[in-house]
N, CA and C of each residue as an Amber inpcrd file, in Angstrom:
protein
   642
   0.8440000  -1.1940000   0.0000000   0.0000000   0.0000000   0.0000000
   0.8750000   1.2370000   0.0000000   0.7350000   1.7980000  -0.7400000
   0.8830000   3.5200000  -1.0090000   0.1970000   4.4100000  -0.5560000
   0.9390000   5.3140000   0.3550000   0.0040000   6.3660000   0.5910000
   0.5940000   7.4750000   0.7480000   0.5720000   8.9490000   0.0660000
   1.2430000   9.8630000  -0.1740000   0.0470000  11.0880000   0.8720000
   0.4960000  11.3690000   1.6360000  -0.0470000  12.7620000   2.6080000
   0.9090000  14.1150000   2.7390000   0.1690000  14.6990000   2.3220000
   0.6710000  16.5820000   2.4490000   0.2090000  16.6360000   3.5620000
   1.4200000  17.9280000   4.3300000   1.2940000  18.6290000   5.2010000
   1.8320000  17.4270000   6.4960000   3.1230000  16.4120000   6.0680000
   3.1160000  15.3080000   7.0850000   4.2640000  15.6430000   8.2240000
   4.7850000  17.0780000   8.1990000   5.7080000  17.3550000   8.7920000
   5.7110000  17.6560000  10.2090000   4.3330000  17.5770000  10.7190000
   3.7720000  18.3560000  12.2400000   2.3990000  17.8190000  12.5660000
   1.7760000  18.1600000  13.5320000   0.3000000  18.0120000  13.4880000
  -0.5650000  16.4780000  13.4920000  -1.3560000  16.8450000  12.6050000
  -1.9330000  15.3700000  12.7760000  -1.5060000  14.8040000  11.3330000
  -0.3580000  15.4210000  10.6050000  -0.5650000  14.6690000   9.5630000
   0.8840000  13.9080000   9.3910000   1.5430000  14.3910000  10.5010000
   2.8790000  13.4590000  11.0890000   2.3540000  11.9260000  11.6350000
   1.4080000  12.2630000  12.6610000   0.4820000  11.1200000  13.3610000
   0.0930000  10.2860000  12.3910000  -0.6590000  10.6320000  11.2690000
  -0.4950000   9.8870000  10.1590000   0.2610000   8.9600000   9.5170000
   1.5730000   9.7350000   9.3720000   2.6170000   9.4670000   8.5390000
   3.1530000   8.3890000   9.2000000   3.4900000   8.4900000  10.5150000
   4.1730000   7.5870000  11.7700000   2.9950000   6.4270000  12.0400000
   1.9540000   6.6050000  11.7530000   1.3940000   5.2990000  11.7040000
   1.1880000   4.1660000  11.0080000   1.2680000   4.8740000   9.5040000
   0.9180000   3.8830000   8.3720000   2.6280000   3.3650000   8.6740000
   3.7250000   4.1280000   8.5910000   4.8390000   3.7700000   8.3720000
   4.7560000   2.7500000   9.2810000   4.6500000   2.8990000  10.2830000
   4.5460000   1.4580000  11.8760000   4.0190000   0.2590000  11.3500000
   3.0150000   1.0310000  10.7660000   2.1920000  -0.8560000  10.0470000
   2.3990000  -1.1110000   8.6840000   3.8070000  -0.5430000   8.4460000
   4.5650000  -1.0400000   7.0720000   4.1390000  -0.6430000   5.9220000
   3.2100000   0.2310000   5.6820000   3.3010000   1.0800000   4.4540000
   3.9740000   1.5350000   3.9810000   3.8050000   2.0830000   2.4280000
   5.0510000   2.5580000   1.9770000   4.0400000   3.7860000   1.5220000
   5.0950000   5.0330000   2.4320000   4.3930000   6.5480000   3.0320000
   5.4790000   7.5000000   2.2290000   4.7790000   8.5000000   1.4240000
   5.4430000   9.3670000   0.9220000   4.7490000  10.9010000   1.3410000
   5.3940000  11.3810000   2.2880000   5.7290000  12.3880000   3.2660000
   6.0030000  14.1820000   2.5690000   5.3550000  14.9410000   2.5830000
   5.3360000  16.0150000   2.1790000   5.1990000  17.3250000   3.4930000
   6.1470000  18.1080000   3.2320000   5.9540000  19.5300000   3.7800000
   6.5280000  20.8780000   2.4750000   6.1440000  21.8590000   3.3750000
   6.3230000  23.0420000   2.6850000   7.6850000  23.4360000   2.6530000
   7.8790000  23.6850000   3.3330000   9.8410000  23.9610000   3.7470000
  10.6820000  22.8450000   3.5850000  11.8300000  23.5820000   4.6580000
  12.8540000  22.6140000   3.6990000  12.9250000  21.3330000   4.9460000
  13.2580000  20.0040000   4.9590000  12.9190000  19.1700000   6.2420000
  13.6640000  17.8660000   5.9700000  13.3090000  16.8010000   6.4150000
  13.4920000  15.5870000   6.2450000  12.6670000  14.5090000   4.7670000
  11.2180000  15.1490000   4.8150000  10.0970000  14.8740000   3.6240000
  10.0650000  15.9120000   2.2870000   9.7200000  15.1060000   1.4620000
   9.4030000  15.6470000  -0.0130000   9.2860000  17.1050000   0.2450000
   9.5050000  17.6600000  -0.4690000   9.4740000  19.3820000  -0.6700000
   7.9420000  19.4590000  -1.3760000   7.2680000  19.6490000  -1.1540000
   5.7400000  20.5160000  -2.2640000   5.2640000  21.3670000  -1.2220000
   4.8010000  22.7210000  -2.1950000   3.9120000  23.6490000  -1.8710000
   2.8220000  23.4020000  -2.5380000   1.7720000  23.6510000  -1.8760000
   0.5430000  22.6870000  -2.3950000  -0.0500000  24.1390000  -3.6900000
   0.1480000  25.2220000  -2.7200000  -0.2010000  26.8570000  -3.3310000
   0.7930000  26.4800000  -4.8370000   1.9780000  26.2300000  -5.1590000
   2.6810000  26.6170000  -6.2350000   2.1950000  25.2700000  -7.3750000
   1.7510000  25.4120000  -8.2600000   1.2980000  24.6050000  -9.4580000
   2.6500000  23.6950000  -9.7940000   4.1790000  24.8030000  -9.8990000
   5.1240000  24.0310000 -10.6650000   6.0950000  23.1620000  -9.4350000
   5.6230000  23.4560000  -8.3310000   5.6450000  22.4570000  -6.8510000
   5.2410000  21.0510000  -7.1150000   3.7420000  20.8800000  -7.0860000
   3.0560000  20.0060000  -7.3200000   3.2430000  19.0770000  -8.7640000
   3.4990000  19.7180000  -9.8180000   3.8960000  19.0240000 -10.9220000
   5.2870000  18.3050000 -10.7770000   6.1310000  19.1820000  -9.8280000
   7.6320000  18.4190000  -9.9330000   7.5210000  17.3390000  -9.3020000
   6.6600000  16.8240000  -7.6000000   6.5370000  15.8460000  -7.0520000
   6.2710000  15.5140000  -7.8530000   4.6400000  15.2050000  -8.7080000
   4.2500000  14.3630000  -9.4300000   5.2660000  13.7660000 -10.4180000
   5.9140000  14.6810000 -11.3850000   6.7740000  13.9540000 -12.2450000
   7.7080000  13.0470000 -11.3150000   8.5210000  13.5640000 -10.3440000
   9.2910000  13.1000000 -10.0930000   8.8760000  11.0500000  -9.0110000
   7.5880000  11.0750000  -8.9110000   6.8990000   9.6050000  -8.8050000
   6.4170000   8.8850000  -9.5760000   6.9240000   9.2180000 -11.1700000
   7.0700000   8.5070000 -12.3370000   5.7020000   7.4180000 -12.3970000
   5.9490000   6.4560000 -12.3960000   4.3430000   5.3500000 -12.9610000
   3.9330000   4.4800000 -11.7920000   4.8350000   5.3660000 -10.2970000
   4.3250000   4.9640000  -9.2220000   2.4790000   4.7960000  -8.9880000
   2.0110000   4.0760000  -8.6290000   0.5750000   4.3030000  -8.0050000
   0.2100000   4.1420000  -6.6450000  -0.3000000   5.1410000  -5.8960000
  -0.8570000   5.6350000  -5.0520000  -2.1000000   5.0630000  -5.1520000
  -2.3260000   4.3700000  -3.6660000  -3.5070000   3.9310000  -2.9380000
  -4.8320000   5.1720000  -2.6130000  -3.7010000   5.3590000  -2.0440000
  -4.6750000   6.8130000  -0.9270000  -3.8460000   7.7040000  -1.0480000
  -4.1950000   8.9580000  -1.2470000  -3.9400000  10.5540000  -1.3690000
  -4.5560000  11.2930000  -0.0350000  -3.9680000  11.5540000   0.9710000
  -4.1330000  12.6130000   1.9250000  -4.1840000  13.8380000   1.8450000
  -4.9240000  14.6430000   1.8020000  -4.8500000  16.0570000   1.3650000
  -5.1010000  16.6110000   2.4440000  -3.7100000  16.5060000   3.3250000
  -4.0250000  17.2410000   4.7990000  -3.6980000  18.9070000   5.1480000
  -2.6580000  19.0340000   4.2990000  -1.8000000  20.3020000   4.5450000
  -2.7610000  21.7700000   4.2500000  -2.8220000  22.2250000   5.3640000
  -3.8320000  23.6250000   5.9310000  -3.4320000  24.8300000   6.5220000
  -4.0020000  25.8030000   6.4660000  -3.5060000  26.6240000   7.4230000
  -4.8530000  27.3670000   8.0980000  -4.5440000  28.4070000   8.9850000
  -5.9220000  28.5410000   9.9790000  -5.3430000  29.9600000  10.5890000
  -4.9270000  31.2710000   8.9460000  -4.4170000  32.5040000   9.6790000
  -5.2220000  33.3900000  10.1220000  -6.8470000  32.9430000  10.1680000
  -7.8100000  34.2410000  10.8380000  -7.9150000  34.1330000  12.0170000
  -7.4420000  33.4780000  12.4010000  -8.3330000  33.5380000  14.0140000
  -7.9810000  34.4400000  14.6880000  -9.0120000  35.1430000  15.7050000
  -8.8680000  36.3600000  16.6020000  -9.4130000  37.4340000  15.4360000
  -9.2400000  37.5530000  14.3150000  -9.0490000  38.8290000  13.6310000
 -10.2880000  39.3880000  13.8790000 -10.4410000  40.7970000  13.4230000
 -11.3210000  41.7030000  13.8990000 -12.7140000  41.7910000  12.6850000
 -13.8650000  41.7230000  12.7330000 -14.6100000  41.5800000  12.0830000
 -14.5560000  43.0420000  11.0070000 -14.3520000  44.3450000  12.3900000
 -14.1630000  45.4820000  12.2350000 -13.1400000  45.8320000  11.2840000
 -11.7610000  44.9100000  10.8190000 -11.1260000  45.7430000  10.3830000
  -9.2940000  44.5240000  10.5340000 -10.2930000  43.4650000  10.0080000
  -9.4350000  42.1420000  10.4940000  -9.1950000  41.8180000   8.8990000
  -8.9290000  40.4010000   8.7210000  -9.6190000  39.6940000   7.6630000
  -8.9610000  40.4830000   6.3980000  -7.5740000  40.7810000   5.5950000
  -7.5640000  41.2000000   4.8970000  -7.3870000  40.4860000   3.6960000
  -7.7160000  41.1750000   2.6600000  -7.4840000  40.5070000   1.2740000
  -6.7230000  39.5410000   0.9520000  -5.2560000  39.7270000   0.9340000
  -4.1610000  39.1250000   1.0810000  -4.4020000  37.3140000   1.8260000
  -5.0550000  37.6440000   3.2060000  -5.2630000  36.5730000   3.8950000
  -6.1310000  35.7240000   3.2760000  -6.9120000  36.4110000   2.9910000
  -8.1860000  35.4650000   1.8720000  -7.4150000  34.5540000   0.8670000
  -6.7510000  35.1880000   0.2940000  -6.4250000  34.7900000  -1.4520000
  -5.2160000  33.9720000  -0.7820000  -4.2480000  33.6420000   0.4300000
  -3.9340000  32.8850000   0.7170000  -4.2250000  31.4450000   1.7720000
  -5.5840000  31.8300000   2.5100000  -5.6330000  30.6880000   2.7230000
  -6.7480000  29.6080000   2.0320000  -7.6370000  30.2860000   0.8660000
  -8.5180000  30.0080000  -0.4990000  -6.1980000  28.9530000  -1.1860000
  -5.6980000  29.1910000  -1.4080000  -4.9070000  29.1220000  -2.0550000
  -4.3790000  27.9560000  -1.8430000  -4.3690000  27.4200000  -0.2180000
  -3.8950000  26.6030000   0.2660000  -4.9810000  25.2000000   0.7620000
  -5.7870000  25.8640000   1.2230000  -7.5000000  25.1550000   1.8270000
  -8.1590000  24.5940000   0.6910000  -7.9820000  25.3030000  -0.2540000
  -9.0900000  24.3360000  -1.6870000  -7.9200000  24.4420000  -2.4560000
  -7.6610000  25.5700000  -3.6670000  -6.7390000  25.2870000  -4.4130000
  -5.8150000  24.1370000  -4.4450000  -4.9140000  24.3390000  -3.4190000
  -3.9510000  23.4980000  -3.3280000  -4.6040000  22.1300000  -3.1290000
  -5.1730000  21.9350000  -2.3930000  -6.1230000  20.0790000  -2.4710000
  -6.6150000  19.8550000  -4.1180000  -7.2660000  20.8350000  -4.5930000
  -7.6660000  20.2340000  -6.1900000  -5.8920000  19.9690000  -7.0330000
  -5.3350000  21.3290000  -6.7950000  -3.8710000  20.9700000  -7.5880000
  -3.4870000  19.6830000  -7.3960000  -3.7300000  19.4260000  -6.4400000
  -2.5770000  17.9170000  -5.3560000  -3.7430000  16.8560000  -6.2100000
  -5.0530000  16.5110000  -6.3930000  -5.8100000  15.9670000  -6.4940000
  -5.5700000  15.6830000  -8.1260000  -5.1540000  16.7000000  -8.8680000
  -5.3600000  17.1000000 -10.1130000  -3.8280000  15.9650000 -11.0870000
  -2.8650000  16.2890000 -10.1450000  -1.6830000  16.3870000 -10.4610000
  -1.3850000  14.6130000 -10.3190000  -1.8300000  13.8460000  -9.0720000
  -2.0800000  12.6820000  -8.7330000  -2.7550000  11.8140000  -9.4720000
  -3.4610000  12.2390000 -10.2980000  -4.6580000  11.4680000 -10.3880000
  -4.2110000   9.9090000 -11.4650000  -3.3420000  10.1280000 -12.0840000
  -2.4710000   9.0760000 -12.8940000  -1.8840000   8.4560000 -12.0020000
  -1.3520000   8.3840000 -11.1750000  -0.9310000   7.8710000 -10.1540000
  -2.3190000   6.8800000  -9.3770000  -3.3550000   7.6450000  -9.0980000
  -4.6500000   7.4070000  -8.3240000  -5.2230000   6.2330000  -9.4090000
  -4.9670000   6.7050000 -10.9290000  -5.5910000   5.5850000 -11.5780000
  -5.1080000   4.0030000 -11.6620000  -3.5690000   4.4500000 -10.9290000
  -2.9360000   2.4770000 -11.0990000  -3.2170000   2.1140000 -10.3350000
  -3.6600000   2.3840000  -9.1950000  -4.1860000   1.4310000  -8.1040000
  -4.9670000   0.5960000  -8.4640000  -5.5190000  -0.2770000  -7.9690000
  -6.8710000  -0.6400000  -7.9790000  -7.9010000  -0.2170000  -7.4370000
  -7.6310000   0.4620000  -6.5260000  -8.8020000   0.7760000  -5.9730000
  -8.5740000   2.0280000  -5.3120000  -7.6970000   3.2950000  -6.3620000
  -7.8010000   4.4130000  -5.2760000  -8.6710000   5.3630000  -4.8230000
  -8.1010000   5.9230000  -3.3560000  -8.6960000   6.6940000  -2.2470000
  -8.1290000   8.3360000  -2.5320000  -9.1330000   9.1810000  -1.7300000
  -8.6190000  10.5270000  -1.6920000  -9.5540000  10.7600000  -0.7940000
  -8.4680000  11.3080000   0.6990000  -9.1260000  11.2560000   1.8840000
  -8.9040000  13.4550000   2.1460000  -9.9410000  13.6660000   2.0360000
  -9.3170000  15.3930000   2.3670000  -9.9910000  16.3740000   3.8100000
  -9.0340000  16.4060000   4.1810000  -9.1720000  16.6510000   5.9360000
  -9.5350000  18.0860000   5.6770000 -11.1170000  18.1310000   5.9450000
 -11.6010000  19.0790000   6.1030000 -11.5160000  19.9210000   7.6840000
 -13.0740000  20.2720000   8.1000000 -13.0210000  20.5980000   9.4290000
 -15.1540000  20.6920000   9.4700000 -15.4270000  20.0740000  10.8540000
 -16.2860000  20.2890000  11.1490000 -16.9320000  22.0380000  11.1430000
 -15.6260000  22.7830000  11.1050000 -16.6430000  24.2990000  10.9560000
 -17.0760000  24.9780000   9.5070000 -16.6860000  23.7960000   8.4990000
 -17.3390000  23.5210000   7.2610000 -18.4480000  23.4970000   6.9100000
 -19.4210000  22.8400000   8.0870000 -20.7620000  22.8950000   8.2410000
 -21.4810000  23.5730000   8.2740000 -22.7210000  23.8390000   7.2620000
 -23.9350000  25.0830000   7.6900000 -24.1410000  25.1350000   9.1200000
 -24.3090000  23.7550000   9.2070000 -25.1920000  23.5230000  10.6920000
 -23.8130000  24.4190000  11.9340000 -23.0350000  24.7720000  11.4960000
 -22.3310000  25.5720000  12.6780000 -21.7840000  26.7340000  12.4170000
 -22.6840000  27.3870000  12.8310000 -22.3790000  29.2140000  12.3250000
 -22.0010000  29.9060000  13.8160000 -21.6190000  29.7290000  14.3250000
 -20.6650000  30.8350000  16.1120000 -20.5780000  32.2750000  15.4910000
 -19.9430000  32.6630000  14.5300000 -19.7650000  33.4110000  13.7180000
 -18.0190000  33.4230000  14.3100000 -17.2070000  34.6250000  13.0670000
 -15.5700000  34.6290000  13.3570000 -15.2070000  33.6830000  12.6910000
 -13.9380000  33.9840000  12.2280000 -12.9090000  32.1970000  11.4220000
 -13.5150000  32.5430000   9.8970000 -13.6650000  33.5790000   9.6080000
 -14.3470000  33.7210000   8.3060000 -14.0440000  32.9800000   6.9530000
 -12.5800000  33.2940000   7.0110000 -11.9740000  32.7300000   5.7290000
 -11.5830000  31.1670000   6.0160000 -11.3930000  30.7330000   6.9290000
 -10.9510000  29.4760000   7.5250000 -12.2650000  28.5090000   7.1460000
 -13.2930000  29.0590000   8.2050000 -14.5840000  28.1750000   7.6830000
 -15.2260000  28.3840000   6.3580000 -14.8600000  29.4670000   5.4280000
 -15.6570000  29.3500000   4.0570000 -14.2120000  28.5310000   3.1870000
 -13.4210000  28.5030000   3.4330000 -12.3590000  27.7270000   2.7670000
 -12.5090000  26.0040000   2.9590000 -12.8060000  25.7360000   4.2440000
 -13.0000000  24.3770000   4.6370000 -13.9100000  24.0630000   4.0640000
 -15.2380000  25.0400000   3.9220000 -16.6520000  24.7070000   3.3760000
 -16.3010000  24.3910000   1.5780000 -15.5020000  25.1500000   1.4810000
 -15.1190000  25.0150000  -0.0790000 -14.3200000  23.6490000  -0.8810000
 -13.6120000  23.3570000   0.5630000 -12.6060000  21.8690000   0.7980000
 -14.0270000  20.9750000   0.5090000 -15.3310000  20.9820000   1.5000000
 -16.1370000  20.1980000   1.5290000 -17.0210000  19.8000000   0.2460000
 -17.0830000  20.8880000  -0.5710000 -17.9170000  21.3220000  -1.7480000
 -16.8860000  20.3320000  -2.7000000 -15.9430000  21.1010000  -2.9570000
 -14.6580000  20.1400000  -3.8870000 -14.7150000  18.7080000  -3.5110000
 -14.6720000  18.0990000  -2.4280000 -14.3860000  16.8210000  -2.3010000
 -15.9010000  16.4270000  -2.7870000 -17.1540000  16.4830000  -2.7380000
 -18.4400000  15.9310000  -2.8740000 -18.3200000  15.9370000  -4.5200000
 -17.9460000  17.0290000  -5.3180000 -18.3440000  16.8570000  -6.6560000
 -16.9530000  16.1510000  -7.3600000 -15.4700000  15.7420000  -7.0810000
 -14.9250000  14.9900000  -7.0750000 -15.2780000  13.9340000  -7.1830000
 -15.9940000  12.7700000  -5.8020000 -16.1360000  11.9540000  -5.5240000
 -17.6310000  11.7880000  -7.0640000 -18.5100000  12.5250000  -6.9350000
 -19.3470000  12.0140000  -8.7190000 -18.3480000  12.0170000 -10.0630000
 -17.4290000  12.8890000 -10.0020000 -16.5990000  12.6370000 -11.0810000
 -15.9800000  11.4950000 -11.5040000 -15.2620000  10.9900000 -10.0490000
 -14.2220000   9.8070000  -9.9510000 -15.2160000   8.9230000  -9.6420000
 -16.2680000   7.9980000  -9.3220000 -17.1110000   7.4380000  -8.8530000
 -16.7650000   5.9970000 -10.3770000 -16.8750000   6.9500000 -11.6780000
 -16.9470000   5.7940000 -12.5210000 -15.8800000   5.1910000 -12.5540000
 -14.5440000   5.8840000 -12.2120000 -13.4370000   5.4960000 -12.8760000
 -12.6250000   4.7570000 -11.7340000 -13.6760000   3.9950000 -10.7430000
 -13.2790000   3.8060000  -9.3360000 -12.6410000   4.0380000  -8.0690000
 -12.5380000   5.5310000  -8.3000000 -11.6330000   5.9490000  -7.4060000
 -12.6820000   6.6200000  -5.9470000 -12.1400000   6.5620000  -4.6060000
 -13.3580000   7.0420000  -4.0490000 -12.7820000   8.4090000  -3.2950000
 -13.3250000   9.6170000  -2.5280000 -13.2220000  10.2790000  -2.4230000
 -14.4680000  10.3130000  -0.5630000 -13.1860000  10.7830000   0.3140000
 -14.0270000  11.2000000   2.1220000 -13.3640000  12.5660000   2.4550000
 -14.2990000  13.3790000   2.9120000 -13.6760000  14.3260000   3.5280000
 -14.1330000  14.1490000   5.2040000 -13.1810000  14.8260000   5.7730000
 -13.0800000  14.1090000   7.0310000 -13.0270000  15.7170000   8.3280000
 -13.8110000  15.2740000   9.5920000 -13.3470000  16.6740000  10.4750000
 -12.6430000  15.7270000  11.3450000 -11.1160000  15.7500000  11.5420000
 -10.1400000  15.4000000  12.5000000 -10.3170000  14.8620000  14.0460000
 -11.4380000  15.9470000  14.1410000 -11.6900000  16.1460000  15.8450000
 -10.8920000  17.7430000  16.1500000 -11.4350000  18.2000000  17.3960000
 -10.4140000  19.0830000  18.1890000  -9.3100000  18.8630000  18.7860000
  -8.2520000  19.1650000  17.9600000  -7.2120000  17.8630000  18.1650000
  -6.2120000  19.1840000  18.6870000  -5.0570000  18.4100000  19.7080000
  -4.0820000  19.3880000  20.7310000  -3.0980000  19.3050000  19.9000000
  -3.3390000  20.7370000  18.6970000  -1.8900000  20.7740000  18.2220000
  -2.0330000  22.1780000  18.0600000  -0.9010000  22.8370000  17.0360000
  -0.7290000  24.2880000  17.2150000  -1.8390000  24.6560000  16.6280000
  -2.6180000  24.4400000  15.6380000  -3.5440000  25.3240000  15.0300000
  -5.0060000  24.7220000  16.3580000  -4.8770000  23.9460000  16.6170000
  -6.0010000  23.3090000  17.9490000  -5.8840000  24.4010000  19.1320000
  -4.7340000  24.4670000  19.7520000  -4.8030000  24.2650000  20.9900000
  -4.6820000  23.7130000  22.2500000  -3.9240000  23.7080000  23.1370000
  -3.7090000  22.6920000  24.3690000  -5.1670000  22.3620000  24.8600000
  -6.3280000  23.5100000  24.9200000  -7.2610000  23.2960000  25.5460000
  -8.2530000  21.7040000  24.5570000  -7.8150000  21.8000000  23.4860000
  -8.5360000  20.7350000  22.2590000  -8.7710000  19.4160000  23.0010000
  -9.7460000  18.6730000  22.6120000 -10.1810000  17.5560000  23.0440000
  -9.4040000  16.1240000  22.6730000  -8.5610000  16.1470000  21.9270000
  -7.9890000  14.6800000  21.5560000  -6.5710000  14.9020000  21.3940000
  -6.1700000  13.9130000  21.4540000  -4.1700000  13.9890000  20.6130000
  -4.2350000  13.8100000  19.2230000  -3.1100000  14.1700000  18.8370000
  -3.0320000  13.7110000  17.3990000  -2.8230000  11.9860000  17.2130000
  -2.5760000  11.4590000  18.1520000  -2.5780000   9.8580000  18.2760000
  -3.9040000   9.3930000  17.7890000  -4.4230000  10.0820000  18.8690000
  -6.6430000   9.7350000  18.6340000  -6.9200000   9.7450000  17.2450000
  -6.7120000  11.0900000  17.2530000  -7.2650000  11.6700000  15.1340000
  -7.0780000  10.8640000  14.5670000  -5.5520000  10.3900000  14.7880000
  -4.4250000   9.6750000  13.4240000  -5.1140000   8.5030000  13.4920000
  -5.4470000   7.6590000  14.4450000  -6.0600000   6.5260000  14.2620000
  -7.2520000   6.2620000  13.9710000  -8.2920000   7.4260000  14.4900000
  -9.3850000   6.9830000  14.1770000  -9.5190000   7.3550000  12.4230000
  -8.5450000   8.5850000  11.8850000  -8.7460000   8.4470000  10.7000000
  -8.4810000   7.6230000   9.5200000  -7.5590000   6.8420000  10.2110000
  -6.8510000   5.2840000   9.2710000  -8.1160000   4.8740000   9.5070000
  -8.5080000   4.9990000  10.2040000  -9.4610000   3.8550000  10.4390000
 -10.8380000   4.3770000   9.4180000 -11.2210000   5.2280000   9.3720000
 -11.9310000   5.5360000   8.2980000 -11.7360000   5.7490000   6.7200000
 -10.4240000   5.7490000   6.6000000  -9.5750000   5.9550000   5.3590000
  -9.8020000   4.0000000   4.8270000  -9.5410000   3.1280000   6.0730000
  -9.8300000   1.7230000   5.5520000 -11.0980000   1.6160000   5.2460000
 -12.3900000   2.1030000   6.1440000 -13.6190000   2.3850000   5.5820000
 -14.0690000   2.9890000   4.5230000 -13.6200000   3.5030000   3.8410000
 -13.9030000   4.5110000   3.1250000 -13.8260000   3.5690000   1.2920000
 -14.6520000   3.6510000   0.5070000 -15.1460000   2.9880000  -0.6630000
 -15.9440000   3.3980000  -1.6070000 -16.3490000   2.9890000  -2.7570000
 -17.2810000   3.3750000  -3.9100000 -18.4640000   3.4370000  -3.0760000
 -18.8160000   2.6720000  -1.9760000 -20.5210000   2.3780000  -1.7430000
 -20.6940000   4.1440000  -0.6950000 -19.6710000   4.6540000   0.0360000
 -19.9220000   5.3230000   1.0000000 -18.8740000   6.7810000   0.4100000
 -18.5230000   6.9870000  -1.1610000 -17.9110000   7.7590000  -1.3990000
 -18.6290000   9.5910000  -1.5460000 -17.6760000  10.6600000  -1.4110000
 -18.5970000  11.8500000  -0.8130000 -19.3680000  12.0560000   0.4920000
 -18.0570000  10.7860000   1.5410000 -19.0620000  11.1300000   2.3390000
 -18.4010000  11.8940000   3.6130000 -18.9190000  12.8850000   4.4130000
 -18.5910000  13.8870000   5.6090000 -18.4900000  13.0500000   6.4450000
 -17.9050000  12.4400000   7.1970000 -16.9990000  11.8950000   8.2140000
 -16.5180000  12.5800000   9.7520000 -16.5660000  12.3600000  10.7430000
 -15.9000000  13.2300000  11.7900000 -14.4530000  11.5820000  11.9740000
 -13.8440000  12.0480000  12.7860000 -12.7310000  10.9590000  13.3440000
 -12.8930000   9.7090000  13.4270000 -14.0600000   9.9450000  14.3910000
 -14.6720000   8.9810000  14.8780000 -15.7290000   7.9370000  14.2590000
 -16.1080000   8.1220000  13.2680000 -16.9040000   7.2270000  12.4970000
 -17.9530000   7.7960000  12.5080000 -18.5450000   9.3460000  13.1730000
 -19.9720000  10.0960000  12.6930000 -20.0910000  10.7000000  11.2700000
 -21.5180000  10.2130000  11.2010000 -21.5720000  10.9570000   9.5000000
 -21.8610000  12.6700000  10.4350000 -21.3560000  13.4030000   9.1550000
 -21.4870000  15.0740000   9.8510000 -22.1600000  15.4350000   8.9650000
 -22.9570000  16.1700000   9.4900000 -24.4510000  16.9020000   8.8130000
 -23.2590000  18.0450000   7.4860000 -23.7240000  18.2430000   6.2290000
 -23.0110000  19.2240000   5.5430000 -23.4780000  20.7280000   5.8140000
């Protein structure tokens, strides 16, 4: 099994990375900077094309499309929230998941049976309006939108498609106060990533195995 995850350098998508690797997968590891894992910026088009070329007629099982960012928070409704911030985290939150999605997908087709798991966020949801997180939650919502009409695209050509909310998980973009470890997430999301198929594809997911209202 193959499984290639962005954003595996920190967070929950290290937890990831360190798990499949434990149970002997063969894990191809992505961050933004410079590190130990693959180099891609999910934002830069000629990023994403160089990984891809450079994994030649490899095929990929499962595609993780974890790598996020979360720069509104606190900002001021009044006089917060600027342009700039928009058009970069739109850039990184959807863009970059369709690029990564886009760029893969030859890869996605040698499998037999590939996956594309994209770690949304429960504040994606209509059903949860608090208000604040403006660009964060209409970006996730946009993550959610992309992965549903994906999953009818790819549906014939057998590939399946889950978007997933992590949990409130204790990492830097979480919080110490957050409800789970990245241990929790990481597992319960393998664990839905093995669930995950043509019969139940497009579908909203929390960690834990709840379907989440869209």
């Amino acid at each position: 099994m193959h499984v290639l995850i962005t954003g595996a350098n920190r967070g929950i998508g290290k937890a990831i990375f360190d798990q499949y690797h434990a149970d002997g997968a063969t894990v191809t590891g992505t961050q933004r900077g410079p590190g130990d894992l693959h180099r891609l910026d999910v934002t830069d088009p000629a990023s994403v094309a160089d990984l891809a070329a450079r994994m030649g007629d490899m095929a990929i099982d499962l595609l993780v499309c974890n790598a996020g960012v979360y720069a509104d928070k606190g900002q001021s409704l009044t006089d917060g929230y600027p342009a700039q911030m928009w058009a970069d985290g739109f850039a990184t939150n959807v863009t970059g998941v369709f690029l990564t999605v886009q760029a893969f997908l030859p890869h996605l087709r040698r499998a037999k049976a590939g996956k594309i798991a994209i770690i949304s966020s429960q504040m994606a949801s209509h059903t949860r309006a608090p208000g604040g997180s403006y660009i964060y939650r209409a970006s996730k919502a946009a993550a959610l939108n992309l992965g549903r009409n994906l999953a009818t695209d790819l549906k014939p050509e057998g590939i399946s498609v889950g978007i997933y909310h992590p949990g409130w998980v204790r990492t830097d973009m979480g919080g110490a106060a957050a409800e789970i470890s990245v241990d929790e997430s990481a597992t319960g999301l393998i664990g839905r990533f093995a669930a995950l198929g043509l019969a139940n594809t497009g579908c909203f997911e929390t960690w834990d195995g709840q379907a989440h209202p869209y």
